[in-house]
KOLROMI-572116 format. One line per 8 residues: their letters; for each residue x, y, z of C-alpha. Coordinates in nm, 4 decimals, m for minus. Layout:
N
A) X:Y:Z ~ ...
***
This chain:
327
XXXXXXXX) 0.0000:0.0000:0.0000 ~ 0.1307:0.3287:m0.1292 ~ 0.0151:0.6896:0.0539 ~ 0.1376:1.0083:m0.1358 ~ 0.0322:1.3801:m0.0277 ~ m0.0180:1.6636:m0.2647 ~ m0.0616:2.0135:m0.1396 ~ m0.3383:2.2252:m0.2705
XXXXXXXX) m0.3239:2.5832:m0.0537 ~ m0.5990:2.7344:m0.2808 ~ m0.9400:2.6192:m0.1419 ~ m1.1493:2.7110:m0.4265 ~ m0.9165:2.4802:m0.6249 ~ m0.9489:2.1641:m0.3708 ~ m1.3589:2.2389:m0.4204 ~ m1.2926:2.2453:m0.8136
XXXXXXXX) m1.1180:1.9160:m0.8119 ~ m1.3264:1.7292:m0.5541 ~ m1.6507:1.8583:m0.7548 ~ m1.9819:1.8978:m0.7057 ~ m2.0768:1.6269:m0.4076 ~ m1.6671:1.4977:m0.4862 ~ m1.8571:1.3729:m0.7823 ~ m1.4851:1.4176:m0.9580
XXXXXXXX) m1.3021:1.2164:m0.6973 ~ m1.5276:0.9543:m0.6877 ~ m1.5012:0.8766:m1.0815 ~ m1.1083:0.9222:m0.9756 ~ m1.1075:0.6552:m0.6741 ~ m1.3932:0.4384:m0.9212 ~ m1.1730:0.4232:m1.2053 ~ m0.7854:0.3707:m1.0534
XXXXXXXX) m0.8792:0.1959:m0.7601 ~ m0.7419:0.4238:m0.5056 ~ m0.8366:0.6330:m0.2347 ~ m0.8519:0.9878:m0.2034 ~ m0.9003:1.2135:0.0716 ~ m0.8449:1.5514:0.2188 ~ m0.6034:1.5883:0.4191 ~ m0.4404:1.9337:0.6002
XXXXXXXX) m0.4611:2.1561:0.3218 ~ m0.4202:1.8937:0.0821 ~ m0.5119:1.5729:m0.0625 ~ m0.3813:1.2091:0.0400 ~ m0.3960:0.9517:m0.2276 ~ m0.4046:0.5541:m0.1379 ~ m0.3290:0.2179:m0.2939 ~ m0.0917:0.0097:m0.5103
XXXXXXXX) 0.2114:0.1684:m0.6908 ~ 0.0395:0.1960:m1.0132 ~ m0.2429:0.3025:m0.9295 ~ m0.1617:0.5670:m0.7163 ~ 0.1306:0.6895:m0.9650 ~ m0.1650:0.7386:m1.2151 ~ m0.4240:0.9364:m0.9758 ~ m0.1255:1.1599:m0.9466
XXXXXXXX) m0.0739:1.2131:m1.2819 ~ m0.4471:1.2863:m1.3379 ~ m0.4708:1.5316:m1.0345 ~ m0.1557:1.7069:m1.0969 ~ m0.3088:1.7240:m1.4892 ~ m0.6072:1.9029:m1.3195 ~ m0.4947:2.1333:m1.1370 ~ m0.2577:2.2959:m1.3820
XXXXXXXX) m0.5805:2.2943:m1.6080 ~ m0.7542:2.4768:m1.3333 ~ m0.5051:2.6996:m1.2462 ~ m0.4637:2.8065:m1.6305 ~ m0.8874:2.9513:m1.6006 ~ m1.0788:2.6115:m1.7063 ~ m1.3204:2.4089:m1.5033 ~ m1.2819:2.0623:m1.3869
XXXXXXXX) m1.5481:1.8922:m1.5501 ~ m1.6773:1.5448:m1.5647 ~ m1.5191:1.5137:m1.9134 ~ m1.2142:1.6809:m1.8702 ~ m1.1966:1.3807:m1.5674 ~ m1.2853:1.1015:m1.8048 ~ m1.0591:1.1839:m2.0860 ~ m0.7501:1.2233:m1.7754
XXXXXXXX) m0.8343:0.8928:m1.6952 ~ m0.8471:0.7260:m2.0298 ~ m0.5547:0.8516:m2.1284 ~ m0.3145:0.7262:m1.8354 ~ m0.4987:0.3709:m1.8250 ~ m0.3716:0.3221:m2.2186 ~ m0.0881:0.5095:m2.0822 ~ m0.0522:0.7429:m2.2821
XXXXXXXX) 0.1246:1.0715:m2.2504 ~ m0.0945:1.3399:m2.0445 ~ m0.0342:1.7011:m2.1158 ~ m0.3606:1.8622:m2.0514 ~ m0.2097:2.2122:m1.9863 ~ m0.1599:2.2521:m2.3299 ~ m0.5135:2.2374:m2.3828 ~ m0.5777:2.5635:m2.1948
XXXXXXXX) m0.3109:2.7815:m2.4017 ~ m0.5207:2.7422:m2.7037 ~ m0.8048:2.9869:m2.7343 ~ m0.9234:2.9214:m3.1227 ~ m1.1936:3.2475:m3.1137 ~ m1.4151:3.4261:m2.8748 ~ m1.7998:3.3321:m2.9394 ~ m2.0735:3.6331:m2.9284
XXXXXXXX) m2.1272:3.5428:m2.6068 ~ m1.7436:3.5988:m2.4686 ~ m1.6962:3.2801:m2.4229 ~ m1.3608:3.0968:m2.5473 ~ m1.3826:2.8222:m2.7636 ~ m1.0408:2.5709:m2.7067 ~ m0.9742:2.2065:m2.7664 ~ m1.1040:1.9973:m2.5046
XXXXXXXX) m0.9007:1.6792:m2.5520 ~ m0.5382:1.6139:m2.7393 ~ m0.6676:1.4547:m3.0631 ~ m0.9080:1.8254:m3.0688 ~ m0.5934:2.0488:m3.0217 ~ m0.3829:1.8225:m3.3177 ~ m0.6760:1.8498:m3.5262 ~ m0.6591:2.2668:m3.5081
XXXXXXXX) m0.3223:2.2290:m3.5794 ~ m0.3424:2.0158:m3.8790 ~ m0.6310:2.2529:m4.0214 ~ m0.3407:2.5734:m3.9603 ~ m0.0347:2.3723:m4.0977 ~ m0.2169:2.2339:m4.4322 ~ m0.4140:2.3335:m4.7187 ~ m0.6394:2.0836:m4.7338
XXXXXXXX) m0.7602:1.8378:m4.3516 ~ m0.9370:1.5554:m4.3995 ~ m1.0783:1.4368:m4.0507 ~ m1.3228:1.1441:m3.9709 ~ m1.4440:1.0540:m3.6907 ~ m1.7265:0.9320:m3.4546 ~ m2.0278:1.1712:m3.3446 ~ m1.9665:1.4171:m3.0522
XXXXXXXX) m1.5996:1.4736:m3.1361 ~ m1.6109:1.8675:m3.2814 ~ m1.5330:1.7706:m3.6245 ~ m1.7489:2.0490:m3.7508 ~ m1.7806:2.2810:m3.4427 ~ m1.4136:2.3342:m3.4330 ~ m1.3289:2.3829:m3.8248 ~ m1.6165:2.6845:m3.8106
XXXXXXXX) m1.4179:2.7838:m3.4925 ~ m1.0813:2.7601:m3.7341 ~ m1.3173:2.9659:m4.0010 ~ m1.4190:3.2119:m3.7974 ~ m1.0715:3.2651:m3.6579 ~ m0.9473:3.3111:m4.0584 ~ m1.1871:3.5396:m4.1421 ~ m1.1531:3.7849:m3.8273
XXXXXXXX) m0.7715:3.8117:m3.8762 ~ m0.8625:3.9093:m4.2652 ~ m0.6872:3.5870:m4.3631 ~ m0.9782:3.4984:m4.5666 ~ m1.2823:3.7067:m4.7265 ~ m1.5423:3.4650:m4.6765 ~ m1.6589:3.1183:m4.5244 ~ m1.8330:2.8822:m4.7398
XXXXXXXX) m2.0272:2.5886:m4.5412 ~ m2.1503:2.3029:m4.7225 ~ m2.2791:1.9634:m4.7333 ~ m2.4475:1.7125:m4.9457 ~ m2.8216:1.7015:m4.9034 ~ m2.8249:1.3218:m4.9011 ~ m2.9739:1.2596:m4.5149 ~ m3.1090:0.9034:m4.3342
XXXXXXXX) m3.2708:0.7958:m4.6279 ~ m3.4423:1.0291:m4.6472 ~ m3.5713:1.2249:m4.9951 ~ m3.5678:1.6027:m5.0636 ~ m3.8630:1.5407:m5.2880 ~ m4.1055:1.4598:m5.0705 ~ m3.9978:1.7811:m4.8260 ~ m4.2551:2.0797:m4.8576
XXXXXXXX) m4.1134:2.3996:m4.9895 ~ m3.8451:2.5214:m5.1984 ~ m3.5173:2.3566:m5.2879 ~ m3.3881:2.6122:m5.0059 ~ m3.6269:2.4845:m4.7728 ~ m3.5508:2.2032:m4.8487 ~ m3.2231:2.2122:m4.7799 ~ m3.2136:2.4356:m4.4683
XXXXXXXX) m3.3056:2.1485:m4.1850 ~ m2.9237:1.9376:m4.3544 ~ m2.7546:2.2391:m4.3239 ~ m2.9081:2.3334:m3.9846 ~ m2.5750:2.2184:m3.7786 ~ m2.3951:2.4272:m3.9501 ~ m2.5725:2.7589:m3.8675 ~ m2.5873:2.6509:m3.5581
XXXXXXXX) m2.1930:2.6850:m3.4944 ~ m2.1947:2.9960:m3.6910 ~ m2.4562:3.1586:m3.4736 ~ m2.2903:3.0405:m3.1837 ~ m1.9778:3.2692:m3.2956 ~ m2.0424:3.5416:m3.4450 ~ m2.4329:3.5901:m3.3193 ~ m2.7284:3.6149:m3.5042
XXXXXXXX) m2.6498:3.9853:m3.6345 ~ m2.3357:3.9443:m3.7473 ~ m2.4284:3.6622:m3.9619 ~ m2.7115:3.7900:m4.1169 ~ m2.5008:4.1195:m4.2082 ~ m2.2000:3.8764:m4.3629 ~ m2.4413:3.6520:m4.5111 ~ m2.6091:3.9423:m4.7261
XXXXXXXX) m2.2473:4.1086:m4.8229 ~ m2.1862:3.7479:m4.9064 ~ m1.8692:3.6892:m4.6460 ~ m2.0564:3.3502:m4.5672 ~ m2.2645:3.1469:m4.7539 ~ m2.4449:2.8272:m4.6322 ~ m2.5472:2.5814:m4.9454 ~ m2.5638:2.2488:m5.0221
XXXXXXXX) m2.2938:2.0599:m5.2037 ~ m2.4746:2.0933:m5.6089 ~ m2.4138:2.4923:m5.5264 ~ m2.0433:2.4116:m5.5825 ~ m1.9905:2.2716:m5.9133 ~ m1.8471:2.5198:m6.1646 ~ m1.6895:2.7236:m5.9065 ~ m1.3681:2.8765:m5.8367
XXXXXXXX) m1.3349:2.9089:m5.4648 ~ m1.0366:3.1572:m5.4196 ~ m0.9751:3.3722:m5.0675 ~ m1.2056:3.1258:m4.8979 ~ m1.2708:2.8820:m4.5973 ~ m1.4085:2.5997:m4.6944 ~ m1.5613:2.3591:m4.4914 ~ m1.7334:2.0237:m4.6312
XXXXXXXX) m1.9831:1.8583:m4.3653 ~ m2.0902:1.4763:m4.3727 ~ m1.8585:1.4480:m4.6112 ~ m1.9176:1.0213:m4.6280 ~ m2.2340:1.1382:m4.7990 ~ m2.0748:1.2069:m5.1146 ~ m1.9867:0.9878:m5.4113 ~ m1.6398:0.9948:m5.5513
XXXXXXXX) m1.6997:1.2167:m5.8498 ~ m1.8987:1.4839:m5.5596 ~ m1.6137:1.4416:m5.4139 ~ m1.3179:1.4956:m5.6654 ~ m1.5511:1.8172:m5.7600 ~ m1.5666:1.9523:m5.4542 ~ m1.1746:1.8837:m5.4062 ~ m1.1260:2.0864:m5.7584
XXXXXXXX) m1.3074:2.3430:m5.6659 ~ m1.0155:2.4825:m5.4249 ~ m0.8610:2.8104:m5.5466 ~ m0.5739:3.0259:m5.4437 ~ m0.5419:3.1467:m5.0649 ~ m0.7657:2.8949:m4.9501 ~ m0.8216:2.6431:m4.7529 ~ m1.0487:2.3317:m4.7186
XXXXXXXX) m1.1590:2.0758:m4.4269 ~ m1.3865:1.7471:m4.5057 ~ m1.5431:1.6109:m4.2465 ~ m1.7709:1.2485:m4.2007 ~ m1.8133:0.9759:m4.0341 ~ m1.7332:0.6453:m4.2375 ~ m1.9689:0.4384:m3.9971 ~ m2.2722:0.6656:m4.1215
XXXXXXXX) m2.2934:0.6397:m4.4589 ~ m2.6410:0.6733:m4.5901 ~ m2.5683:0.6745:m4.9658 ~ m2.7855:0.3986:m5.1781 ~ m2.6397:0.0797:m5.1789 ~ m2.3979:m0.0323:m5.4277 ~ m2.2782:0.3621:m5.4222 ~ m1.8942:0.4255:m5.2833
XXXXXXXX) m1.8512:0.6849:m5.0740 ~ m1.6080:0.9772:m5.1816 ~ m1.4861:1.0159:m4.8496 ~ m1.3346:0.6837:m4.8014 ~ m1.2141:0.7015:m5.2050 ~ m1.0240:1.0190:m5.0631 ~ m0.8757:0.9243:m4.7771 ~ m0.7150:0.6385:m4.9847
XXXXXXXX) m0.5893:0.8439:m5.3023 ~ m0.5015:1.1535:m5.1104 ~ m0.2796:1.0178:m4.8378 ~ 0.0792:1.0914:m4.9627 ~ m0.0069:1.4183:m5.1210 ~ 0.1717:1.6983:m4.9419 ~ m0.0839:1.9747:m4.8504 ~ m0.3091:1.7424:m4.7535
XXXXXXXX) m0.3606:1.5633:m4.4023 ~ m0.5829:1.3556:m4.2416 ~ m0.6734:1.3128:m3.8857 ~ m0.8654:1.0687:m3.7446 ~ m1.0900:1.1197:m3.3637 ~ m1.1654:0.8196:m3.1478 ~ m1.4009:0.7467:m2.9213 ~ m1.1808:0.9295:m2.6596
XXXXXXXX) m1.2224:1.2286:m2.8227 ~ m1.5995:1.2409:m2.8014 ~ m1.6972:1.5466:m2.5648 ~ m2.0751:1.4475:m2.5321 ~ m2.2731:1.2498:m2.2776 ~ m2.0337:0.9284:m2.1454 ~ m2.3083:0.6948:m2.2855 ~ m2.2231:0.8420:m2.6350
XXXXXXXX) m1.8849:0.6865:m2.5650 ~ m2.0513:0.3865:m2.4524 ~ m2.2790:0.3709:m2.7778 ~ m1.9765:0.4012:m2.9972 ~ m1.7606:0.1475:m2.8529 ~ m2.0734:m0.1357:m2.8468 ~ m2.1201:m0.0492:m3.1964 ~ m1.7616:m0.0479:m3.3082
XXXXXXXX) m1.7655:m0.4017:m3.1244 ~ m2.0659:m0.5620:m3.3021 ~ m1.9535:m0.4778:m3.6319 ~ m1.5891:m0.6042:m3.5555 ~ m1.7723:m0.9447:m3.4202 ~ m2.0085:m0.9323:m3.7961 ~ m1.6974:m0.8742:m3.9737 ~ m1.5186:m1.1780:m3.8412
XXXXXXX) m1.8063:m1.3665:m3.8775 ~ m1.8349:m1.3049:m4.2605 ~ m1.4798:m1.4131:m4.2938 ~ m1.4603:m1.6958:m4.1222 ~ m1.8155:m1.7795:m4.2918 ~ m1.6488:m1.7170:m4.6384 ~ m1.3434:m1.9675:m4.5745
***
């Protein structure tokens, strides 16, 4: 049995790691197998040598994320402790030096786990990002956040947003209204993160000078897109010739990010997707990266984790059923 101390003297930091009801500590102690407790100004941490070398980690992690202005929260706790149970290299400081913009609200908009803060970086060091990844990981959120960030510092003169209007099975057909209508519910996400940072005022002055224009994907063909953001959305939606338009479509002083999810492709069977065609032809041409989130990166609800790792499973379990089934 190993004891180690660590001393806290801010109180309001001691409250911000225990949590509300030491709801904090409690996923700490549930998911290392330790013990912690306050102890003179401190904390005293309990149990084997591994365990208790890894609660330290976490906590130490935590406080220099408080002490750099962010909250402890249940998912900054989570993501601690999945990262030092793979063992893997915990730096969560670094998370609170990057501010990406300011929403209208004041509030800053930064990374919230490692594979977030690469991902910025990847969209500032290339041309062209390619990321996939499951649901809940800020694909989207954070390459508007990247736009928006471009197009205050006058690195850009406008954001283009798009996506293909290809939804669930669903068809636009049957949809009352125009083909704007129509298309305004698919591209609903993405207004969403706009209005989130730059307000509804702001958005509606940019979108009539046209700095920012929300469309589907069928707006894009014929197009030039120089002095631009460009962000594709559900991006495993398109078919490979959508996809090598949209790709030619990039013009000088630009750049582009593609998006998806490869496990939610809704095209019509017998119909490749263009994201998965990409990520195979594109991958050794410089200019072009691709990032991929996990499950660890997801910054929802814990069951969304949950969800995504049963799923994940059960296909793995199909998969190796249909091979062993072929042999």
């Amino acid at each position: 049995m190993r004891q180690e101390q660590i001393a806290i003297e801010k109180p309001e930091q001691l409250s911000a790691l225990f949590g509300s009801f030491d709801a904090n500590v409690r996923l700490l102690e549930q998911g290392l197998g330790v013990s912690i407790v306050s102890r003179d100004s401190g904390i005293r941490v309990s149990g084997d040598d591994v365990a208790v070398e890894r609660a330290l980690t976490v906590i130490r992690n935590l406080l220099e994320l408080n002490a750099r202005g962010e909250a402890i929260t249940e998912q900054n706790v989570r993501y601690a402790l999945s990262m030092v149970q793979e063992d893997s290299d915990l730096h969560m400081e670094a998370l609170a030096q990057d501010c990406l913009c300011i929403t209208s609200r004041g509030k800053p908009i930064r990374p919230k786990t490692l594979g977030q803060k690469r991902y910025c970086s990847l969209i500032g060091e290339n041309t062209v990002t390619i990321c996939v990844g499951p649901a809940g990981t800020g694909k989207t959120y954070l390459a508007v956040a990247m736009a928006v960030t471009a197009f205050r510092a006058q690195q850009v003169s406008r954001i283009i947003l798009t996506r293909p209007a290809v939804e669930a099975g669903e068809k636009l057909g049957f949809l009352p209204g125009d083909l704007q209508q129509k298309v305004d519910p698919y591209l609903r996400p993405l207004y969403d993160a706009l209005f989130d940072m730059l307000g509804s005022e702001t958005y509606q002055r940019c979108v009539e000078r046209g700095s920012i224009e929300v469309a589907p994907l069928a707006y894009m063909r014929g197009r030039t897109l120089d002095d631009s953001f460009i962000i594709l959305d559900e991006a495993q939606n398109t078919t490979c010739e959508q996809m090598k338009m949209f790709l030619t479509r990039l013009g000088f002083n630009s750049k582009m990010v593609i998006t998806g999810d490869i496990t939610q492709i809704d095209l019509p069977d017998g119909k490749k997707s263009g994201l998965k065609d990409a990520l195979r032809v594109l991958r050794d041409v410089d200019g072009i990266a691709q990032h991929r989130f996990t499950e660890r990166d997801v910054v929802r609800h814990k069951l969304v984790q949950d969800i995504i790792k049963a799923y994940e499973k059960a296909e793995k379990h199909e998969e190796a059923g249909e091979r062993k089934w072929k042999r």
